[in-house]
Every structure is written in C-alpha cells, then in structure tokens.
C-alpha positions, 0 to 999 in steps of 0.5 A: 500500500502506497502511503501518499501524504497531500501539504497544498498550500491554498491556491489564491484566490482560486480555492483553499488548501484543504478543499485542494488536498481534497480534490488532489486526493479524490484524482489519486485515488480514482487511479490507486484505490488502495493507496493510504491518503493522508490529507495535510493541507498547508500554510505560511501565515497567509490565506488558508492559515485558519482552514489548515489548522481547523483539517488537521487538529482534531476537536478544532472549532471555529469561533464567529465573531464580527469584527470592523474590517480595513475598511470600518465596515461590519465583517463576520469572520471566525477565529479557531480554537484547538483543543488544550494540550501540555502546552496550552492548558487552556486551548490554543486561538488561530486567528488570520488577519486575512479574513479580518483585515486582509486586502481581499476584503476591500472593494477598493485600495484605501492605501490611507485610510484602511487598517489593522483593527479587526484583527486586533479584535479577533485577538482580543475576542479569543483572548476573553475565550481565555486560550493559553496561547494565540497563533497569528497569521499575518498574511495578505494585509490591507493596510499600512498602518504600523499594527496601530489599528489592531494595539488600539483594539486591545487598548493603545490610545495613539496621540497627536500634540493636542492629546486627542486620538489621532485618524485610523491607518496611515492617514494618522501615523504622520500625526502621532506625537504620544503613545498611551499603552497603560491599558494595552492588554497583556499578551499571552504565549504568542506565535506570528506566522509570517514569510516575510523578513522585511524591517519595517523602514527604508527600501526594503520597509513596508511602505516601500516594498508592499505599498505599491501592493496597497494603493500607495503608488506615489513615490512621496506618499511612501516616502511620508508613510516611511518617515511615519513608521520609523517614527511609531518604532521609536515611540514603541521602543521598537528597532525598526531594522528588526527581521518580519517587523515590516510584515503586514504593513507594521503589524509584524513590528507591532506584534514584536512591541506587544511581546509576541515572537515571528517565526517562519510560518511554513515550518511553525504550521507543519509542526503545529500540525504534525506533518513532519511526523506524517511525512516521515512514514510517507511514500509519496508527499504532493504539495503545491501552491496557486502559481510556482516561480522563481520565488517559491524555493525562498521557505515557501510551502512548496520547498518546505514540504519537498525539504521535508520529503527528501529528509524522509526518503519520501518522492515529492511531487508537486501540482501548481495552478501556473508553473512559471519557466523562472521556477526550479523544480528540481526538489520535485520527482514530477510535476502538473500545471493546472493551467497546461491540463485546462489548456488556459490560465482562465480555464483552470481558474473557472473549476479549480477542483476538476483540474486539481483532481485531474492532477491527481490522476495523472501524478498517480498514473506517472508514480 
C-alpha cells in the first residue's frame, strides 16, 4: 500500500488548501484505490492559515465573531480554537488577519485610510475565550498602518500634540506625537506566522516594498508613510531594522512591541500540525501552491514540504495552478500545471477542483 501524504498550500484566490488536498486526493485515488491518503493541507501565515489548522487538529472549532474590517465596515469572520494540550492548558486561538483585515476584503485600495483593527479584535475576542496561547497569521494585509489599528483594539490610545486620538491607518501615523499603552492588554504565549523578513523602514520597509501592493503608488506618499513608521518604532521602543517587523504593513513590528515572537510560518504550521511526523512514514508527499516561480524555493510551502520529503526518503511531487519557466523544480520527482491540463490560465481558474483532481490522476498514473 502506497502511503501518499497531500501539504497544498491554498491556491489564491482560486480555492483553499484543504478543499485542494481534497480534490488532489479524490484524482489519486480514482487511479490507486488502495493507496493510504493522508490529507495535510498547508500554510505560511497567509490565506488558508485558519482552514489548515481547523483539517488537521482534531476537536478544532471555529469561533464567529464580527469584527470592523480595513475598511470600518461590519465583517463576520471566525477565529479557531484547538483543543488544550501540555502546552496550552487552556486551548490554543488561530486567528488570520486575512479574513479580518486582509486586502481581499476591500472593494477598493484605501492605501490611507484602511487598517489593522479587526484583527486586533479577533485577538482580543479569543483572548476573553481565555486560550493559553494565540497563533497569528499575518498574511495578505490591507493596510499600512504600523499594527496601530489592531494595539488600539486591545487598548493603545495613539496621540497627536493636542492629546486627542489621532485618524485610523496611515492617514494618522504622520500625526502621532504620544503613545498611551497603560491599558494595552497583556499578551499571552504568542506565535506570528509570517514569510516575510522585511524591517519595517527604508527600501526594503513596508511602505516601500508592499505599498505599491496597497494603493500607495506615489513615490512621496511612501516616502511620508516611511518617515511615519520609523517614527511609531521609536515611540514603541521598537528597532525598526528588526527581521518580519515590516510584515503586514507594521503589524509584524507591532506584534514584536506587544511581546509576541515571528517565526517562519511554513515550518511553525507543519509542526503545529504534525506533518513532519506524517511525512516521515510517507511514500509519496504532493504539495503545491496557486502559481510556482522563481520565488517559491525562498521557505515557501512548496520547498518546505519537498525539504521535508527528501529528509524522509519520501518522492515529492508537486501540482501548481501556473508553473512559471523562472521556477526550479528540481526538489520535485514530477510535476502538473493546472493551467497546461485546462489548456488556459482562465480555464483552470473557472473549476479549480476538476483540474486539481485531474492532477491527481495523472501524478498517480506517472508514480
């Protein structure tokens, strides 16, 4: 019996990893109906954090809650709570800030006005749960506000020179002159899953890198919100050139000033989940991601699931929605585009579980 274990990460904007697991196992067995499948779908921190965790940890529940999202308008959206373990007595919370304050929750770019404040109250609404420990995925932000939105949500006052709250987003960065956090909610055991090493400042800071992504087009608007961040770092005691702290528009910086640890999402995913242990006794591991270029090796989930097959012994093999001629995909023993299978990107994207199934058979047909 052949021992296939299926890591995807979420194919963005197409469809979620574990639906994707789903359909890639459904095309593997169609071909090898006595094959053990072992569903594991994946995360960096990004799209999908949630759902991964919820398919893999048994007991998981997720948890409704209404937050204000980038916007300032009424989103529902859920944390999960995992079960309580040895290390967390009282339960773990998973809470993303994709479905709080994530890009794809606006119908328009705000690049000033939209920030970080659901995701601080789905913090704060899992931490009245009274969970032991939180998991934050800080992938796919909508905003650059320096995590001001979400320290607000759990008790910061941002001041300007007169004493009074400065506007939400980047719009009142600018104008801070005083942080208050004698109220700020103290934070449990927190883990930060992110893939991004940017600092928080300068050209490679996230005004500067990710603004552009967020509606900040015009070089001196960077520039201005730049100046702003470095300046938030210092009132926080913040090192603004700190490793992850320009993830999610600031929010990463924010997170480390709150006491909270960034780790590298993939590798803190697969061991909160127990893949490395199920890929250890695998045969076969499938992993894959919506688009594979040049720059899925640097510790995306693709390289991360095949570095783990290869410790094991295992075969990796890889499905991607695209598969872009800059990519390497030597880690992997064989490999399926959905977009060659439908014939056109737009094909692919219109049914993403047929071509992820049909995937499915023809990797198990090459096995």
């Amino acid at each position: 019996m052949t021992r296939v274990v299926i890591a995807p990460d979420s194919f963005k904007g197409s469809i979620g990893a574990a639906a994707a697991a789903q359909a890639i196992a459904d095309g593997w067995a169609a071909v090898d109906l006595a094959a053990d499948l072992v569903l594991r779908p994946m995360a960096d921190g990004g799209e999908g954090t949630v759902a991964a965790f919820e398919a893999a940890v048994p007991g998981a529940r997720r948890m409704p809650v209404r937050v204000e999202g980038p916007a300032g308008n009424a989103v529902d959206a859920d944390w999960l709570l995992l079960p309580a373990s040895d290390e967390a007595p009282y339960g773990t919370a998973v809470v993303d800030l994709a479905s709080t304050s994530g890009i794809e929750l606006l119908h328009d770019l705000r690049p000033f006005d939209a920030d970080s404040t659901g995701f601080g109250q789905a913090i704060a609404a899992a931490m009245d749960h009274g969970v032991s420990r939180l998991v934050l995925g800080i992938g796919s932000s909508a905003s650059t506000d320096g995590g001001t939105g979400m320290l607000r949500a759990l008790g910061a006052r941002f001041l300007d020179e007169n004493g009074e709250q400065v506007p939400r987003g980047a719009r009142g960065l600018g104008r801070i002159h005083s942080i208050d956090l004698s109220a700020v909610r103290r934070a449990p055991e927190t883990l930060v899953l992110t893939d991004v090493t940017n600092p928080l400042t300068g050209p490679r800071g996230a005004a500067a890198v990710f603004g552009p992504q967020k509606g900040l087009v015009d070089g001196q608007d960077r520039a201005t919100v730049d100046a702003a961040l470095e300046r938030l770092a210092a009132l926080l005691g913040l090192d603004a050139a700190t490793p992850g702290a320009g993830a999610a528009g600031g929010v990463g910086g924010a997170l480390l000033a709150w006491g909270a640890r960034l780790l590298p999402g993939a590798g803190e995913v697969a061991r909160l989940i127990h893949l490395p242990g199920a890929v250890a006794e695998a045969d076969i591991v499938i992993t894959g991601e919506g688009s594979y270029d040049g720059q899925s090796g640097d510790g995306k989930v693709p390289s991360f699931v095949a570095g783990l097959a290869g410790n094991a012994g295992a075969r990796a093999l890889l499905v991607a929605g695209r598969i872009a001629p800059d990519a390497d995909t030597s880690l992997f023993a064989a490999s399926a585009s959905l977009t060659d299978l439908a014939g056109s990107a737009e094909a692919s994207l219109t049914d993403p579980g047929r071509w992820l199934r049909a995937a499915g058979e023809l990797l198990a047909r090459g096995r």
